[in-house]
N, C-alpha and C positions, 0 to 999 in steps of 0.2 A: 662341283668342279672336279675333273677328273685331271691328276697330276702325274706326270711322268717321275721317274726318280734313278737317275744312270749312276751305279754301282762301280766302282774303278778299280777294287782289291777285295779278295772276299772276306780282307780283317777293315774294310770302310764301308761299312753299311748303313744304314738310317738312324741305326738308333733311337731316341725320343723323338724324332722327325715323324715315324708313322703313328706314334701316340698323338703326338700333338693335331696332326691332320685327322685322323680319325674322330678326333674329342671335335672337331672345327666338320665333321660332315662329309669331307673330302672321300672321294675314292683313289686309289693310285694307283701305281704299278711300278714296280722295281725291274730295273734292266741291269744282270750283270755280265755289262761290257766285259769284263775281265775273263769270264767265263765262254766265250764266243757270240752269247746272244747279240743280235743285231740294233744297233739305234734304231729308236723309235722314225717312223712319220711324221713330220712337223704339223702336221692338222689333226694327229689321233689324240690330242689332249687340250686342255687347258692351260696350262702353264708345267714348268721344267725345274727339276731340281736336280743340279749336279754336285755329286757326294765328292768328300776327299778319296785321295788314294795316295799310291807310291810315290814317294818324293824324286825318285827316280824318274819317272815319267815325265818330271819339267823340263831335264833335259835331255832325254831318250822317247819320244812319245810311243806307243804301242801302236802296230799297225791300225790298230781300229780307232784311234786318235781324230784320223783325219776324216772320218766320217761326222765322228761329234763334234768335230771343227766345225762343219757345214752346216748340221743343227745349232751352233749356237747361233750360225750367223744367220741362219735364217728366222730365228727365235726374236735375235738384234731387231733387224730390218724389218720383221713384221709386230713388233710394238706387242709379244706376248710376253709373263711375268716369266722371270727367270731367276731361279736364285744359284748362289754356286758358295760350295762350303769349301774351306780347304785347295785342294787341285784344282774342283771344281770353278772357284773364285778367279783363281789364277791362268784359267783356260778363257773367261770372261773377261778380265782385263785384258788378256792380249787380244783378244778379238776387235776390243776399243781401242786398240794401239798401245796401251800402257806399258810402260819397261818393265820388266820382271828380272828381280835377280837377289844371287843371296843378300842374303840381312848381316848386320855388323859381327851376328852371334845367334844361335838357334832360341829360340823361345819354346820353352817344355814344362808343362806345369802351369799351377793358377797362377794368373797376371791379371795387375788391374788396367782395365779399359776406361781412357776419357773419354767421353764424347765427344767430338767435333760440337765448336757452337753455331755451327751452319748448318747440322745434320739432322736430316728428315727425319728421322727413327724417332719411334719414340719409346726411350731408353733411360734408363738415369743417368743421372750424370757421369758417376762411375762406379762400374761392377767389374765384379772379379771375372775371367773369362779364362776356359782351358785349353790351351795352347799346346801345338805338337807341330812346329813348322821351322822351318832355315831359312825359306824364300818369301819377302816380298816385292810388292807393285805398285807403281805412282798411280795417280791419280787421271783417269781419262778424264779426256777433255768433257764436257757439260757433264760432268758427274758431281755430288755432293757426298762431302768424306762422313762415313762412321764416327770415324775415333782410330783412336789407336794405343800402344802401350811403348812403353821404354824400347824397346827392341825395335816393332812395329810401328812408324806412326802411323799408318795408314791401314786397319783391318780390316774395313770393308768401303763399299760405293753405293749409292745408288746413284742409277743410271734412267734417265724418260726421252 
């Protein structure tokens, strides 16, 4: 499987994301948006992985914003994996309409994550998870929740 992976600040990169795909067979490619490179082709890959970046960007988007808007939707609407960390996550819930907005207080540093007892993942019950965020996102409609933490209830989605 060949993965795309869009770069959003060039202090938000993959990190253990390319070990892990690597160790998993995968080939990839890193696109850093930030840097003027252009979004991918929505047929030149296998599935899509959008990195965190500037907290800024939620709500000032970068010119080049609105082209990866158009890839996610069309990533959406053609039923390819898509995952979104951080920004990324939160560029994905609003594509599924979800409200985005600051959190009661920032979440920074290890926090423990419960799982959702509805939640596809398969996770423990509860782990520690590292945290660097202000903003989050309800839950789109036919989504099934993560988990979440004190701050967060809602960390992630998946979405079919």
């Amino acid at each position: 499987m060949h993965i795309h992976l869009l770069q959003h600040g060039p202090d938000h990169g993959p990190a253990r994301l390319t070990d892990w795909l690597d160790s998993m067979g995968h080939s990839y490619t890193i696109f850093h948006l930030f840097d003027g490179e252009l979004t991918p082709r929505p047929g030149e890959c296998d599935a899509l992985i959008l990195l965190d970046g500037p907290e800024a960007f939620v709500q000032e988007p970068p010119p080049w914003a609105r082209a990866e808007k158009k890839l996610i939707n069309r990533y959406l609407d053609g039923q390819r994996p898509i995952l979104g960390v951080g920004l990324g996550a939160l560029w994905i819930a609003e594509a599924l309409e979800a409200v985005i907005a600051p959190g009661t207080y920032p979440e920074t540093g290890w926090h423990a994550v419960t799982l959702a007892p509805e939640s596809p993942f398969d996770l423990p019950e509860r782990f520690e998870a590292l945290m660097w965020h202000r903003y989050v996102f309800s839950l789109p409609d036919d989504a099934l929740p993560l988990g979440g933490s004190d701050a967060a209830p809602l960390q992630g989605f998946a979405w079919d």
